[in-house]
N, CA, C and O atoms as a CHARMM CRD file, in Angstrom:
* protein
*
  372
    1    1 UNK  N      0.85800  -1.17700   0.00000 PROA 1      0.00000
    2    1 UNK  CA     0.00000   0.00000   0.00000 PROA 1      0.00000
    3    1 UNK  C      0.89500   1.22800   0.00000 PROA 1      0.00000
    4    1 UNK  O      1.85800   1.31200   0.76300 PROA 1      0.00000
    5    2 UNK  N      0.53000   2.28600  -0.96200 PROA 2      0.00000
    6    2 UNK  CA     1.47300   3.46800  -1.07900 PROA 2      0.00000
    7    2 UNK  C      0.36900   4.59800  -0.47900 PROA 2      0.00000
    8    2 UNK  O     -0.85400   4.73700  -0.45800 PROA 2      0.00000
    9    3 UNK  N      1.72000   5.40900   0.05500 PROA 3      0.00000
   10    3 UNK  CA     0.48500   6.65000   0.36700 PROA 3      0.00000
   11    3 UNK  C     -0.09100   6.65500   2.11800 PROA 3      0.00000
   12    3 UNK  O      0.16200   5.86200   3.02400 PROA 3      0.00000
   13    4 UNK  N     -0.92700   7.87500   2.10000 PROA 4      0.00000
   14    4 UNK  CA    -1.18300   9.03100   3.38300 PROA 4      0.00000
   15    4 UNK  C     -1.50100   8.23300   4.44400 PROA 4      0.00000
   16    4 UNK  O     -1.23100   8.73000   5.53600 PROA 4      0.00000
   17    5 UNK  N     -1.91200   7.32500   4.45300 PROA 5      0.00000
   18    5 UNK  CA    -2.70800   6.73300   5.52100 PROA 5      0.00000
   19    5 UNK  C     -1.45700   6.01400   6.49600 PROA 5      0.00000
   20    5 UNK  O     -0.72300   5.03200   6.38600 PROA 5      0.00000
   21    6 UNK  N     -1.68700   7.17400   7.57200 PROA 6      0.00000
   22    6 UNK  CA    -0.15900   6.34500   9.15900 PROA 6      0.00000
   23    6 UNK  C     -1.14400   6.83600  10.46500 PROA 6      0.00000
   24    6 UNK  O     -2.16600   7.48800  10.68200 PROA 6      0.00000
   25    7 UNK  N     -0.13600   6.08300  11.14900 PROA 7      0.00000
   26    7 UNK  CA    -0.86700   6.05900  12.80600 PROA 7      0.00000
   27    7 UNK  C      0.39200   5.68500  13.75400 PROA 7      0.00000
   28    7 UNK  O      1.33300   4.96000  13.42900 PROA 7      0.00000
   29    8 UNK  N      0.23200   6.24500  14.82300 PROA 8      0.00000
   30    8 UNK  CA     1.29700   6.05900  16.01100 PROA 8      0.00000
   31    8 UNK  C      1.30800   4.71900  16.28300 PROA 8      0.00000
   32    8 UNK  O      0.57800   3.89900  15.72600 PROA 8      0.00000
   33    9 UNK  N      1.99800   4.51500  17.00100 PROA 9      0.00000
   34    9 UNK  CA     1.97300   3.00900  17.28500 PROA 9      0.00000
   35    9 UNK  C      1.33300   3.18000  18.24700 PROA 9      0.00000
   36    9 UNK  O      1.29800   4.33200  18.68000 PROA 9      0.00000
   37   10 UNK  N      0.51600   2.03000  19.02100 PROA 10     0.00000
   38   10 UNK  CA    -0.52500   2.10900  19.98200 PROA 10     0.00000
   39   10 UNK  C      0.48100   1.77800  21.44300 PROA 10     0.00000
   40   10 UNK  O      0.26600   2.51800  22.40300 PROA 10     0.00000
   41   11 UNK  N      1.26700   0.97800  21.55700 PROA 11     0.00000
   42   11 UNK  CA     2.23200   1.05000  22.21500 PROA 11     0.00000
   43   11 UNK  C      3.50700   1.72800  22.18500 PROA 11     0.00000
   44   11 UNK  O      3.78500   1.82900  23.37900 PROA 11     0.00000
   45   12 UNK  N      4.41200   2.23300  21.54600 PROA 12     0.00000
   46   12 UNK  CA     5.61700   2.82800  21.76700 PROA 12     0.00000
   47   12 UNK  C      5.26900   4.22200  21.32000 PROA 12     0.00000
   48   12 UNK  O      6.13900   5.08900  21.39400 PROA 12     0.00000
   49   13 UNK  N      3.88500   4.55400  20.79100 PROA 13     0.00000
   50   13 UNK  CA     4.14000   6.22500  19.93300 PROA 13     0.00000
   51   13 UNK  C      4.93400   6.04800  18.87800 PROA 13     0.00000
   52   13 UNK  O      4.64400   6.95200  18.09300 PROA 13     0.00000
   53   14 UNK  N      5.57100   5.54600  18.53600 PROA 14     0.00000
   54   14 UNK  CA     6.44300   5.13100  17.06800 PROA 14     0.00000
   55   14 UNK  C      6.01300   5.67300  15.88100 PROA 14     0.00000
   56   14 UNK  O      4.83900   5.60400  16.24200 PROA 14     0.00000
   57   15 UNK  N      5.91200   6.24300  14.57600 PROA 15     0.00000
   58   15 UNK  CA     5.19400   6.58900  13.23900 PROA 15     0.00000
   59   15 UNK  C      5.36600   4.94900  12.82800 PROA 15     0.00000
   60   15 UNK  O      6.37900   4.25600  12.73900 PROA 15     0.00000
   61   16 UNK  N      3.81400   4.61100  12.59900 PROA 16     0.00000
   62   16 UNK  CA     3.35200   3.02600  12.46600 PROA 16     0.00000
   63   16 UNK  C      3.29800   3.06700  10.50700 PROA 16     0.00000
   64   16 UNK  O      3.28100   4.28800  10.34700 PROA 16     0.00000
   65   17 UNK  N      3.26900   2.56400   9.32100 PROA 17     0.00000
   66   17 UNK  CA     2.85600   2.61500   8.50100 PROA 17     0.00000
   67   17 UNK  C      1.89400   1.20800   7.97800 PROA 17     0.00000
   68   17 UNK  O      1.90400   0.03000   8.33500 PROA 17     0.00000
   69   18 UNK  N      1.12000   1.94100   7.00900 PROA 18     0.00000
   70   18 UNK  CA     0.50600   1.01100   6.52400 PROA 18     0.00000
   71   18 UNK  C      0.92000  -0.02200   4.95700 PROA 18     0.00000
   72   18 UNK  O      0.98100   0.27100   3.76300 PROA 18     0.00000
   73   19 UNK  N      1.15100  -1.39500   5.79600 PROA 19     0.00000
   74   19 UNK  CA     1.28000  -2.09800   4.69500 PROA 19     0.00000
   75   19 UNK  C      0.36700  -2.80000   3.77500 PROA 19     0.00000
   76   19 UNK  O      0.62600  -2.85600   2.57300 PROA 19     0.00000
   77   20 UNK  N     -0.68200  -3.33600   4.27600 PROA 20     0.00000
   78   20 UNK  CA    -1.45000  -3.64200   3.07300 PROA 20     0.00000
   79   20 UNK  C     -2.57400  -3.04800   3.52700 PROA 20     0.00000
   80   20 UNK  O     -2.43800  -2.40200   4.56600 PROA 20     0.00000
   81   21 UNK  N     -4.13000  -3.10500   2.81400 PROA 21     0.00000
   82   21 UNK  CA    -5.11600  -2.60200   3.23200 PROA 21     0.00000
   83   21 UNK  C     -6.22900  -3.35300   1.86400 PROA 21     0.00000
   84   21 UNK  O     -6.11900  -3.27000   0.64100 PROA 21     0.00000
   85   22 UNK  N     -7.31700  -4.09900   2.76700 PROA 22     0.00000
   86   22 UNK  CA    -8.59000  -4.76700   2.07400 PROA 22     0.00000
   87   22 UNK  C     -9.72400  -4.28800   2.03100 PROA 22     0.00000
   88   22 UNK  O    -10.22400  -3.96800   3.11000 PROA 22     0.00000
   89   23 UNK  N    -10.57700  -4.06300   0.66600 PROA 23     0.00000
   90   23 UNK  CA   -11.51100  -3.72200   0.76700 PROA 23     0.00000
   91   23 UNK  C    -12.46600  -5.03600   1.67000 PROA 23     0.00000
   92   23 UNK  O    -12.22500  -6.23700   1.54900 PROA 23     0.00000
   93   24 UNK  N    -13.31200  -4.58400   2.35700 PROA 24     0.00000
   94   24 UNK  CA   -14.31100  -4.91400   3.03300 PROA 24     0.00000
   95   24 UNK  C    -15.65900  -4.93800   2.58200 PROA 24     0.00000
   96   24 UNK  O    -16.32000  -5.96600   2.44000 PROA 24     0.00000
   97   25 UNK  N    -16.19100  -3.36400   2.28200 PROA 25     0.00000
   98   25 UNK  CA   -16.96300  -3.08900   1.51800 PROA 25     0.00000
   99   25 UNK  C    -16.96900  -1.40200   0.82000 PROA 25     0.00000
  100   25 UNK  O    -15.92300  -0.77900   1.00100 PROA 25     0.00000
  101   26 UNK  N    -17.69500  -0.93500   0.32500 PROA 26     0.00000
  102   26 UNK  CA   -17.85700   0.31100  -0.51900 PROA 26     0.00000
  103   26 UNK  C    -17.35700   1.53400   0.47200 PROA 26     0.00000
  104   26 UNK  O    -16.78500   2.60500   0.26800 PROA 26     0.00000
  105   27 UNK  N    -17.83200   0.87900   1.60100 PROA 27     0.00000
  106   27 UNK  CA   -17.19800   2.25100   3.11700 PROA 27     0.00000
  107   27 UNK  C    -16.45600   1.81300   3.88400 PROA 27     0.00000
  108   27 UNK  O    -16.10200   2.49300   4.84700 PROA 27     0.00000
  109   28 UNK  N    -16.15000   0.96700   3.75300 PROA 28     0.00000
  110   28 UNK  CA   -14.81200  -0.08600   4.74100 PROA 28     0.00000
  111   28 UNK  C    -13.49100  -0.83100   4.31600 PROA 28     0.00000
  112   28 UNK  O    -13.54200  -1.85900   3.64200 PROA 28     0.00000
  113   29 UNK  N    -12.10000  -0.17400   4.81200 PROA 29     0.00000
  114   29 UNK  CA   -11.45200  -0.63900   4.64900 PROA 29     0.00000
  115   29 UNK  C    -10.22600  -1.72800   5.74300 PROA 29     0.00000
  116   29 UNK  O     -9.96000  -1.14800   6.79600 PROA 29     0.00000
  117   30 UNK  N     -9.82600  -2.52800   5.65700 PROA 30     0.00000
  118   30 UNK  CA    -9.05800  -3.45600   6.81100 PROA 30     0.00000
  119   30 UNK  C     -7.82700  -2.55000   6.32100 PROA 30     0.00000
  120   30 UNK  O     -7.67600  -2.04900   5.20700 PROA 30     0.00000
  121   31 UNK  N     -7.03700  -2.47400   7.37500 PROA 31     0.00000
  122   31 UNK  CA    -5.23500  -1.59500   7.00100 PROA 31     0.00000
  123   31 UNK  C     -4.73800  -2.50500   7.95100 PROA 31     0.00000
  124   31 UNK  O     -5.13800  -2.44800   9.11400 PROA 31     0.00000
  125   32 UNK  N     -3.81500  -3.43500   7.54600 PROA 32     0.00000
  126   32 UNK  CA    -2.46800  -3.83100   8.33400 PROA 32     0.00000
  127   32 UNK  C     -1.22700  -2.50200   8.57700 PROA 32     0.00000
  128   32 UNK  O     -0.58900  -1.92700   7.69500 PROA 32     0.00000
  129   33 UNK  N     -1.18200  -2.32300   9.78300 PROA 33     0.00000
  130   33 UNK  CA     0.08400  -1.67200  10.14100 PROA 33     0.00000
  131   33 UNK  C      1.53100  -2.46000  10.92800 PROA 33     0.00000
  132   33 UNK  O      1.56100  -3.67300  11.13400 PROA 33     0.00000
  133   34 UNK  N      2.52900  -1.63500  11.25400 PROA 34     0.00000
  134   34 UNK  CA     3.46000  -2.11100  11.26400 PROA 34     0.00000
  135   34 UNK  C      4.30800  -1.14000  11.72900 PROA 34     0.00000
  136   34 UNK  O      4.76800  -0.29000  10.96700 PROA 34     0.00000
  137   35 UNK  N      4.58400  -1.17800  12.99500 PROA 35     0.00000
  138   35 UNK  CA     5.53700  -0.03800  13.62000 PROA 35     0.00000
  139   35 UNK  C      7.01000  -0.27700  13.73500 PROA 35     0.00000
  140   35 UNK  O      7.76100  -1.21200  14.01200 PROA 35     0.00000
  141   36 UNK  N      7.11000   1.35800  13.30100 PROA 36     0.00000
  142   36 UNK  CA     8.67300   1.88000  12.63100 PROA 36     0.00000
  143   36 UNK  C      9.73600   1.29300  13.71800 PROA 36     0.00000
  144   36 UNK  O     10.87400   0.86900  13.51500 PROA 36     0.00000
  145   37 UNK  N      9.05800   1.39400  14.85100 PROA 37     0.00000
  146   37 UNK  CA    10.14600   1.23600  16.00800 PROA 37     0.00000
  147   37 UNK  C     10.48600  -0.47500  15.61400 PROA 37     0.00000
  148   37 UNK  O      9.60700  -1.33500  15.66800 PROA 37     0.00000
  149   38 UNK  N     11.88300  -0.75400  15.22600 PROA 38     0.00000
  150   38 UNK  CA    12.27600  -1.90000  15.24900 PROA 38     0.00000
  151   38 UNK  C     12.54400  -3.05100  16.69800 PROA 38     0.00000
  152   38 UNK  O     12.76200  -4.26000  16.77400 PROA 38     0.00000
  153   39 UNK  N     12.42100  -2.16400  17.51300 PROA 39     0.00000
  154   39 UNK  CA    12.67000  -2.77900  19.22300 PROA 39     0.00000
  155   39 UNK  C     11.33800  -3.41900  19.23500 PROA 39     0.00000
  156   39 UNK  O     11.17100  -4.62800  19.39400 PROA 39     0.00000
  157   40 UNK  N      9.99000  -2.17400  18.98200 PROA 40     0.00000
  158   40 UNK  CA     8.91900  -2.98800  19.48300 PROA 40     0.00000
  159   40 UNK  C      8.38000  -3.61300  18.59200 PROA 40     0.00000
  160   40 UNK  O      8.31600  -4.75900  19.03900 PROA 40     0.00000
  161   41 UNK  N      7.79100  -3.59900  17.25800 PROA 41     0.00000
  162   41 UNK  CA     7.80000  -4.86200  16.33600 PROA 41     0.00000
  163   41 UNK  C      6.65700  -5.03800  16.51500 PROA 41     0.00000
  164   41 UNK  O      6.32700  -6.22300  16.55200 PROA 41     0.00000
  165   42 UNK  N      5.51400  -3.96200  16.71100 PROA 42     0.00000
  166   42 UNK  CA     3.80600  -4.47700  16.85700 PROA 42     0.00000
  167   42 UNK  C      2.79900  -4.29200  15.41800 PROA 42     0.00000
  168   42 UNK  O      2.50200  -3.19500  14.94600 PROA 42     0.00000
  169   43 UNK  N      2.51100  -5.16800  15.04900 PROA 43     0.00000
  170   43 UNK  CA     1.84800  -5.10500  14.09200 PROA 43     0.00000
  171   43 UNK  C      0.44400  -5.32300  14.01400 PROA 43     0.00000
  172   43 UNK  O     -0.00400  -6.41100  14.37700 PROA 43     0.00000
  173   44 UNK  N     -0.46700  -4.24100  13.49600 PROA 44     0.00000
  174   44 UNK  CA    -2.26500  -4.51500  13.87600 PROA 44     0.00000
  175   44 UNK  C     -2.90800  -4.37500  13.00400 PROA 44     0.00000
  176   44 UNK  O     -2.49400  -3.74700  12.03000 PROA 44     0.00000
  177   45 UNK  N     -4.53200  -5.07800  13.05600 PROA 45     0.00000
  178   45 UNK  CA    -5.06300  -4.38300  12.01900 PROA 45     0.00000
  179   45 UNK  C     -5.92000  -3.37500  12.25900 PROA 45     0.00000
  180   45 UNK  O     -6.82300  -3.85300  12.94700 PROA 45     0.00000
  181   46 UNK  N     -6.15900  -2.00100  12.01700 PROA 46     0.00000
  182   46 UNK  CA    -7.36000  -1.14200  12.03000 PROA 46     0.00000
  183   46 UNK  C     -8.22600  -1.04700  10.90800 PROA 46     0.00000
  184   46 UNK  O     -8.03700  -1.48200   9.77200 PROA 46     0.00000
  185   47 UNK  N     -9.33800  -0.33500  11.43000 PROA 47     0.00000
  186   47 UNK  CA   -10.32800  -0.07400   9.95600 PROA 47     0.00000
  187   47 UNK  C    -10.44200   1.34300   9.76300 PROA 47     0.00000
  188   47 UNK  O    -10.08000   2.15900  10.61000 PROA 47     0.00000
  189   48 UNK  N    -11.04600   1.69900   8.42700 PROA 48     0.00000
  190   48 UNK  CA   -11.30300   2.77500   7.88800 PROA 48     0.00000
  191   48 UNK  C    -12.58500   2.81800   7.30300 PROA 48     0.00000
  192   48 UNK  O    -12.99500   2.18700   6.32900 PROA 48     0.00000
  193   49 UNK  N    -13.21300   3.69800   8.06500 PROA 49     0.00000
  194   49 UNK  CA   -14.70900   3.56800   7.31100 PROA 49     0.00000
  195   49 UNK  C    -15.24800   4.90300   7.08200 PROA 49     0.00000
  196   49 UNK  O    -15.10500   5.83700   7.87200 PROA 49     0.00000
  197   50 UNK  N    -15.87500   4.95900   5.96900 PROA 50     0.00000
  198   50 UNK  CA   -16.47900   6.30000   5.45500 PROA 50     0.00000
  199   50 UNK  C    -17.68600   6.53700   6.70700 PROA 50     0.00000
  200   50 UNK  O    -18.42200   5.55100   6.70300 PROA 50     0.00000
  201   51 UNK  N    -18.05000   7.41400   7.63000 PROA 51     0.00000
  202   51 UNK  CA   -18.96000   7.37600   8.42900 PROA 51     0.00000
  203   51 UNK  C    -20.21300   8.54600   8.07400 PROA 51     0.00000
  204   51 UNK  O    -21.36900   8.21900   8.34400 PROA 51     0.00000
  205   52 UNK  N    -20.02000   9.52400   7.63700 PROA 52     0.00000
  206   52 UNK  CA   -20.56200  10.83300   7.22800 PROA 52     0.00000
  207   52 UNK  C    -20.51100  11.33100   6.35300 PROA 52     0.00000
  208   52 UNK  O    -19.35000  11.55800   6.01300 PROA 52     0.00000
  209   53 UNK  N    -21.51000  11.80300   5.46800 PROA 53     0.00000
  210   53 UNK  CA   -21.81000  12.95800   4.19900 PROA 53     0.00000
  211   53 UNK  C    -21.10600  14.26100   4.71800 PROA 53     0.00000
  212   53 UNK  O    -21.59600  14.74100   5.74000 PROA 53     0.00000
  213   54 UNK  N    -20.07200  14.87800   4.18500 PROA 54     0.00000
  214   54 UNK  CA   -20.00500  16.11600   4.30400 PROA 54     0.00000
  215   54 UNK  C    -20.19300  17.22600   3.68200 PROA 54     0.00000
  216   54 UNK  O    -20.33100  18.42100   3.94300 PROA 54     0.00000
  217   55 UNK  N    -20.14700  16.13800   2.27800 PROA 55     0.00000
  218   55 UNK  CA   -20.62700  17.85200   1.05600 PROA 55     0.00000
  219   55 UNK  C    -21.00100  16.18200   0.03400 PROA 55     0.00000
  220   55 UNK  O    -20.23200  15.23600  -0.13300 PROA 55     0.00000
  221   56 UNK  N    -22.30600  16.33300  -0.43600 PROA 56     0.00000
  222   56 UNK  CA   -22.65700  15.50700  -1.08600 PROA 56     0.00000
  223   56 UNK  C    -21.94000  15.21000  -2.67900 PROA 56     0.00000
  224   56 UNK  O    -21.52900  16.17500  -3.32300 PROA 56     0.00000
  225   57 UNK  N    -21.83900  13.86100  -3.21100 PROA 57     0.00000
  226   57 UNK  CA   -20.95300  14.14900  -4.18500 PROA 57     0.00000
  227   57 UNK  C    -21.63000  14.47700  -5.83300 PROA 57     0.00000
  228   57 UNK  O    -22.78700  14.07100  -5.94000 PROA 57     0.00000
  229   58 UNK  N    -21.20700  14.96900  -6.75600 PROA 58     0.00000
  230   58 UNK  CA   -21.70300  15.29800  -7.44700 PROA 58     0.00000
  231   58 UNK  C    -22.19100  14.16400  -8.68500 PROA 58     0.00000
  232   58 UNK  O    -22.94200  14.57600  -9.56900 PROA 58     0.00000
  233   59 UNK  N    -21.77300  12.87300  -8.69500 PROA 59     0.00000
  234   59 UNK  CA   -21.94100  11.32100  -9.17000 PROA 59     0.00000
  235   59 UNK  C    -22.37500  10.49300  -8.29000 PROA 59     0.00000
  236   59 UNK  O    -21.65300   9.50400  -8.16700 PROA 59     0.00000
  237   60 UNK  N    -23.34100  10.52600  -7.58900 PROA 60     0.00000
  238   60 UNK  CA   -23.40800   9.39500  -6.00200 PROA 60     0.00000
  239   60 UNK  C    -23.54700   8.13500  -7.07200 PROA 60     0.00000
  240   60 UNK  O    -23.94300   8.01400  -8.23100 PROA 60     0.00000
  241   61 UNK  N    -22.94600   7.16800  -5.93900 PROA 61     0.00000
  242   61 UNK  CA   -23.09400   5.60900  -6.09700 PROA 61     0.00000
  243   61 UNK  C    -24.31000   5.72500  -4.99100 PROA 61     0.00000
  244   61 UNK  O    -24.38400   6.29600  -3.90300 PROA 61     0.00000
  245   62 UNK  N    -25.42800   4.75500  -5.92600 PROA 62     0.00000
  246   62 UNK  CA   -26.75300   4.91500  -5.34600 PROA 62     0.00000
  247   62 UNK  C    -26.77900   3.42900  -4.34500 PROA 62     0.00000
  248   62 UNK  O    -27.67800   2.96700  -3.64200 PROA 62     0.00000
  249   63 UNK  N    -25.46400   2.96700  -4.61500 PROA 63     0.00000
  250   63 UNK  CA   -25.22600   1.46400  -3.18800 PROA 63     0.00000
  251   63 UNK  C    -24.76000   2.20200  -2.01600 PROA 63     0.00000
  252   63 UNK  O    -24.64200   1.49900  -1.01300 PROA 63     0.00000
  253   64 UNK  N    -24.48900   3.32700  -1.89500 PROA 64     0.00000
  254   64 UNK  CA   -23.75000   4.38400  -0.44300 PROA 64     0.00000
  255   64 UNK  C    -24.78300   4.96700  -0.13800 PROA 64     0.00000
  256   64 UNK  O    -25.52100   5.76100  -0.72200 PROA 64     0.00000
  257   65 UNK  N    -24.76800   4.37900   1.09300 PROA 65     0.00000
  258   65 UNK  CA   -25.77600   5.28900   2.37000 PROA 65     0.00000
  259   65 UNK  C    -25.39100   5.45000   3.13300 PROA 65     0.00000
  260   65 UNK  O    -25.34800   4.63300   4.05200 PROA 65     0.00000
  261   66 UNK  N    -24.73500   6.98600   3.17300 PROA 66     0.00000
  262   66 UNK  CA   -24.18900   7.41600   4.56400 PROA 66     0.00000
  263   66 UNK  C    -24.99300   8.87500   4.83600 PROA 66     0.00000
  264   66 UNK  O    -25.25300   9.74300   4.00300 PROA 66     0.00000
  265   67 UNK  N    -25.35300   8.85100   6.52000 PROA 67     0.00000
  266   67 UNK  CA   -26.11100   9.75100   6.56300 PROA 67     0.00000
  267   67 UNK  C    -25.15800  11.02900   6.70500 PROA 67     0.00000
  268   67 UNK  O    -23.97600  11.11300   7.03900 PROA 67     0.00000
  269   68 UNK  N    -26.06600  11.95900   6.34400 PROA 68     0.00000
  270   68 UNK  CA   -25.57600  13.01700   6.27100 PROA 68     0.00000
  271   68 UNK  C    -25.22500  13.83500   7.84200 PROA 68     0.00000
  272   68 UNK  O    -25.61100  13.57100   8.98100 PROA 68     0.00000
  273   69 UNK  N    -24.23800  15.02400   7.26100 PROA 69     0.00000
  274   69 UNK  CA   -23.29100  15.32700   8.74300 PROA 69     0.00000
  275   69 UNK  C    -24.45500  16.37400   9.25000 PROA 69     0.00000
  276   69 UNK  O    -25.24100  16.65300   8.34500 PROA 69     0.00000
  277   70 UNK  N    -24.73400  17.02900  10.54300 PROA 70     0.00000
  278   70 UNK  CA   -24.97400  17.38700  11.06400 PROA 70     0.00000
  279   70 UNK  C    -25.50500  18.79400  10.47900 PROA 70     0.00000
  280   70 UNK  O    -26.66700  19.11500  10.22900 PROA 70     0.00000
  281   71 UNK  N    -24.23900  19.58800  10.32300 PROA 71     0.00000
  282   71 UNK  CA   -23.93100  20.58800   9.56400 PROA 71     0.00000
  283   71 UNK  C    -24.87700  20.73900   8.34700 PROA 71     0.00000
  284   71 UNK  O    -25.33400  21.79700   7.91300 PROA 71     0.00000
  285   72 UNK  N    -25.05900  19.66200   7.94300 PROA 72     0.00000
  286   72 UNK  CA   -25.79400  20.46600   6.14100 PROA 72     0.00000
  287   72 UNK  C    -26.94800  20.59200   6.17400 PROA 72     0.00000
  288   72 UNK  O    -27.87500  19.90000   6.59400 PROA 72     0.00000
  289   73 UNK  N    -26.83800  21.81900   5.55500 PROA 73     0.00000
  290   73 UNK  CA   -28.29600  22.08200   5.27300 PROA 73     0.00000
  291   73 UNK  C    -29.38900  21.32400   4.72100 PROA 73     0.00000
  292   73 UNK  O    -29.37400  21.31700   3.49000 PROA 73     0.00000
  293   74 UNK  N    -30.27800  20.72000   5.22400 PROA 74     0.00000
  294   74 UNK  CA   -30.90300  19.98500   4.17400 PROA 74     0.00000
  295   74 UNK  C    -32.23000  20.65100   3.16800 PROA 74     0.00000
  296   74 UNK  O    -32.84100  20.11000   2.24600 PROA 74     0.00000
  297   75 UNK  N    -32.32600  21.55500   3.55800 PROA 75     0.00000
  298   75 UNK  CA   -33.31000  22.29500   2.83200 PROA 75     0.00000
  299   75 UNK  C    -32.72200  22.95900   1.27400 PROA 75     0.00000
  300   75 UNK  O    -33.21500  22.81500   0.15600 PROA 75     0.00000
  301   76 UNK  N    -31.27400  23.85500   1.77100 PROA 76     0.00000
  302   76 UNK  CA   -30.47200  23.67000   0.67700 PROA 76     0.00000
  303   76 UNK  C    -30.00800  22.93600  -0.38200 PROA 76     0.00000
  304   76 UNK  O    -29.93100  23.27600  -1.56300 PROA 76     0.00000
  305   77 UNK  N    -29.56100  21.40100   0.38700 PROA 77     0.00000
  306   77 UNK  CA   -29.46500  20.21400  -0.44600 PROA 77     0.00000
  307   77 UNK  C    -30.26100  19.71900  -0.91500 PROA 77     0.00000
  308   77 UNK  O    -29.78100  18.80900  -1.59100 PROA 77     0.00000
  309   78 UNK  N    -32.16300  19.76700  -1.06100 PROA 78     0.00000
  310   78 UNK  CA   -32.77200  19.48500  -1.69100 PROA 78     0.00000
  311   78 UNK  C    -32.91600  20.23400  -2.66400 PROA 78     0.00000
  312   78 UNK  O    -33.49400  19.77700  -3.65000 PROA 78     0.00000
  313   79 UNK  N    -32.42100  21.64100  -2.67600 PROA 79     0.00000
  314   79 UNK  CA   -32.23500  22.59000  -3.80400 PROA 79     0.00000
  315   79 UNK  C    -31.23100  22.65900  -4.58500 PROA 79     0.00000
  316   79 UNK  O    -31.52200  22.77700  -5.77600 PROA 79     0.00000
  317   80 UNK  N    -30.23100  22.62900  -4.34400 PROA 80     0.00000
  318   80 UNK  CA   -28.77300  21.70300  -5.01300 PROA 80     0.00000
  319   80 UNK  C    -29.31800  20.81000  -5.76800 PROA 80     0.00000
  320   80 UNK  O    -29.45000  20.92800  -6.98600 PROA 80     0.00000
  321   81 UNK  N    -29.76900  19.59400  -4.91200 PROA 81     0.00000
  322   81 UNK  CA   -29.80900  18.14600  -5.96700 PROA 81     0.00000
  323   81 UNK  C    -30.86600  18.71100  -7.23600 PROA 81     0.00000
  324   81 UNK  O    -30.76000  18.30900  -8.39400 PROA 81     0.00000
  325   82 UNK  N    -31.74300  19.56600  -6.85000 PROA 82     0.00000
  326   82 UNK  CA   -33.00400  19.63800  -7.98300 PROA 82     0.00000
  327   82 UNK  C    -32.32500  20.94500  -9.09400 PROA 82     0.00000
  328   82 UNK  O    -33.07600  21.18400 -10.03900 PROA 82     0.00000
  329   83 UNK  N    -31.27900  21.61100  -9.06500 PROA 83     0.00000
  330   83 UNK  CA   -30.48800  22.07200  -9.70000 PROA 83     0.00000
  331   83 UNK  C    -29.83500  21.24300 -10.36800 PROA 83     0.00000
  332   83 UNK  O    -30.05900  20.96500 -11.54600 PROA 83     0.00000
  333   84 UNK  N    -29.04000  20.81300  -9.72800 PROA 84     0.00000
  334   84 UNK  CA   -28.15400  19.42600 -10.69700 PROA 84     0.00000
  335   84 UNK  C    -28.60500  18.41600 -11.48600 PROA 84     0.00000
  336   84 UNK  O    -28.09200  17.94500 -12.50100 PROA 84     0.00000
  337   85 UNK  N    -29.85200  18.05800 -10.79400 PROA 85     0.00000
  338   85 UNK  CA   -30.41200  17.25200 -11.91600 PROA 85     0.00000
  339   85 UNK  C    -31.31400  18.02100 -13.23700 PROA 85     0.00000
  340   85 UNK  O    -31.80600  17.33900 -14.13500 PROA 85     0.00000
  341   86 UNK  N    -31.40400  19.11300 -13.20300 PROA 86     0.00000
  342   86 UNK  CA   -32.13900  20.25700 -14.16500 PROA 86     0.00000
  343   86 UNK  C    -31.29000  20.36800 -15.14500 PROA 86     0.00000
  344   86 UNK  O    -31.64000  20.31800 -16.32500 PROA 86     0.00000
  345   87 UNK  N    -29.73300  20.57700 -14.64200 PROA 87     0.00000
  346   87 UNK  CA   -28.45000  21.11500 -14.95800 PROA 87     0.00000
  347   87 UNK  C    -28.48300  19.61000 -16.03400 PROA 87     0.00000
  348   87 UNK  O    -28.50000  19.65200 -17.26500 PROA 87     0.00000
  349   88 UNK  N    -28.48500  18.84000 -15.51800 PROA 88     0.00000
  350   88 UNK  CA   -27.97500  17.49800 -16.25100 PROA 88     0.00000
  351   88 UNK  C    -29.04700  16.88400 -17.63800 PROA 88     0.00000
  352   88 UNK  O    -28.80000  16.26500 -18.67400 PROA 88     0.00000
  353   89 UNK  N    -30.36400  17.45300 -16.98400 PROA 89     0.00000
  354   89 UNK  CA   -31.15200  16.69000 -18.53100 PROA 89     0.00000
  355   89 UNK  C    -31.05500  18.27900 -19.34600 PROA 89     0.00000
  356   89 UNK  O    -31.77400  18.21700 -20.34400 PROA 89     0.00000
  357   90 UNK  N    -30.51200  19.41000 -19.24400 PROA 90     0.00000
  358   90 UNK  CA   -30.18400  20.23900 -20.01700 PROA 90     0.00000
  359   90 UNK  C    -28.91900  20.19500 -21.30700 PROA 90     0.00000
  360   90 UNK  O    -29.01700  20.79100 -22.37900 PROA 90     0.00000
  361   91 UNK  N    -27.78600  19.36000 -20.89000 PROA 91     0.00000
  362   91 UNK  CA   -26.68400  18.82000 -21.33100 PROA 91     0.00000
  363   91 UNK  C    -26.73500  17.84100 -22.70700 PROA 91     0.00000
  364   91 UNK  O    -26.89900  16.62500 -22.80700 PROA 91     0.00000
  365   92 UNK  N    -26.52600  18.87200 -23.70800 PROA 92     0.00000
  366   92 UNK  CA   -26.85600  17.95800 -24.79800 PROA 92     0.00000
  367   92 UNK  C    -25.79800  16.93900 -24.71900 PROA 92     0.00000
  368   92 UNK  O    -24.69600  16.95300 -24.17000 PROA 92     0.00000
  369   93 UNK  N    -26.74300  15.59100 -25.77100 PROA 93     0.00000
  370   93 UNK  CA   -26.15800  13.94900 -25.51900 PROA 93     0.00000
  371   93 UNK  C    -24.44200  14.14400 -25.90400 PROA 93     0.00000
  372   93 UNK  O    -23.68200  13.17800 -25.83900 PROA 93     0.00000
């Protein structure tokens, strides 16, 4: 696995990286880690899961249901989506 995703080590504080990582499902991922500290040598698995809408996306996958964050407007976002979809059967083929 290349890339952003690190975590302390849960025991030494160490910068832990991630070596592999499985999809699970569409909002869930498994991450094997593996801490830098060569003394302590702890290796775990955590998850990663999409939990919250924060700004709705502009292509939804209609298999994702995540509820929306706190924060959004939803009165707005029913005005958004009915824009975008106006916006979209306007778009010649």
């Amino acid at each position: 696995m290349n890339g952003g995703v690190s975590m302390k080590c849960p025991h030494c504080e160490s910068r832990a990286i991630a070596r592999t990582s499985k999809t699970l499902s569409l909002t869930l991922r498994e991450i094997t880690f593996v801490c830098r500290n060569h003394r302590c040598g702890f290796v775990w698995v955590a998850t990663l899961e999409a939990a919250r809408t924060l700004s709705p996306p502009a292509v939804p996958n209609h298999q994702v249901r995540l509820p929306l964050s706190a924060h959004i407007n939803r009165a707005g976002l029913v005005t958004h989506i009915a824009e975008a979809q106006l916006a979209l059967q306007m778009e010649p083929p």
